[in-house]
C-alpha positions in Angstrom: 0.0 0.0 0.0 1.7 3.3 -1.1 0.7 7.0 0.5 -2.6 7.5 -2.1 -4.2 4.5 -1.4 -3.6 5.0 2.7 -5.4 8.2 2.4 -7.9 6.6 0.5 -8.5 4.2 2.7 -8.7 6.4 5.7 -11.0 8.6 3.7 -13.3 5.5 3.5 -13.0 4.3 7.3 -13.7 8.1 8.6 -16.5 9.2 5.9 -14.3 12.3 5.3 -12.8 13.5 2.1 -9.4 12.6 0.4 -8.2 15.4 1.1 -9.1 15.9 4.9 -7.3 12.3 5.4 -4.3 13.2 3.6 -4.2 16.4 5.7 -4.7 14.0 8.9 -1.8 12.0 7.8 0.7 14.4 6.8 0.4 16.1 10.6 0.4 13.0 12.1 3.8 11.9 10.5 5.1 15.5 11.3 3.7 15.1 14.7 5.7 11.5 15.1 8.9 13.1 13.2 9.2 16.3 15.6 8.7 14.1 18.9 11.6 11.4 17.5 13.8 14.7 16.2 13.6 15.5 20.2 14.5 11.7 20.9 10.7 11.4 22.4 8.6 8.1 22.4 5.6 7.6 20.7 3.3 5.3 21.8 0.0 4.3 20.3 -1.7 1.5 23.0 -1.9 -1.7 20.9 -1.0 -0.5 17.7 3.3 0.1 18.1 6.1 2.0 19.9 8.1 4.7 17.6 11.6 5.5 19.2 14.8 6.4 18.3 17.6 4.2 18.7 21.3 4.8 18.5 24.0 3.3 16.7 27.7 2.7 17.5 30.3 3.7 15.0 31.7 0.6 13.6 34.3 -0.8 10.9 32.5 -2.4 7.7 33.8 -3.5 4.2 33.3 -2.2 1.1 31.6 -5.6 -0.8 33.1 -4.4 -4.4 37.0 -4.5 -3.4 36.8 -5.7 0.6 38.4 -2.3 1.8 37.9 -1.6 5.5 35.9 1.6 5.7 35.0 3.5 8.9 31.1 3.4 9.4 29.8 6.9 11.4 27.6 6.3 14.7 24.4 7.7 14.1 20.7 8.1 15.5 17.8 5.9 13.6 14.1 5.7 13.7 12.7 2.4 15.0 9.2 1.0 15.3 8.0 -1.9 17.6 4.4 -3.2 17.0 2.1 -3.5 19.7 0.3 -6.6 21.1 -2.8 -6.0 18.6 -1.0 -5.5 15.5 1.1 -8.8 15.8 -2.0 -10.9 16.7 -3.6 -9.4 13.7 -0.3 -9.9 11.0 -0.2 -13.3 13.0 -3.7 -14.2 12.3 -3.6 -13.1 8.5 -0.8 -15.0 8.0 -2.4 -17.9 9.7 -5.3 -18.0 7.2 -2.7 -18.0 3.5 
């Protein structure tokens, strides 16, 4: 599912227009964004945990010619689902 068809689905679920839910989700991925910029949780009760997570510096290698290279620490945006989403991806997968 790509950005048009999340707002047209939303659209559908709240009777509102297209437009109205694409407004609705653009703020609330600012919203999430600006709270993780500030290294804030953000937790939605059943549905997942947003958080930022921090990442060591480290040596890697270049695949191409094996080189060593020097890898920068550096902060990255993490999601945990909730108890409700993973018995509902659990029971759809279930059904297949």
């Amino acid at each position: 599912m790509n950005k048009a068809e999340l707002i047209e689905a939303m659209a559908k679920a709240a009777d509102c227009t297209k437009t109205q839910a694409g407004v609705a989700l653009d703020a609330f991925c600012n919203s999430v964004a600006a709270a993780l910029k500030k290294e804030d949780k953000v937790t939605l009760v059943g549905f997942g945990t947003f958080s930022v997570s921090k990442r060591a510096a480290r040596t890697g290698r270049n695949p191409q010619t094996g080189k060593e290279i020097k890898i920068a620490a550096k902060k990255v945006a993490k999601f945990k689902a909730g108890k409700d989403l993973s018995a509902t991806v659990a029971s759809a997968k279930a059904k297949k």
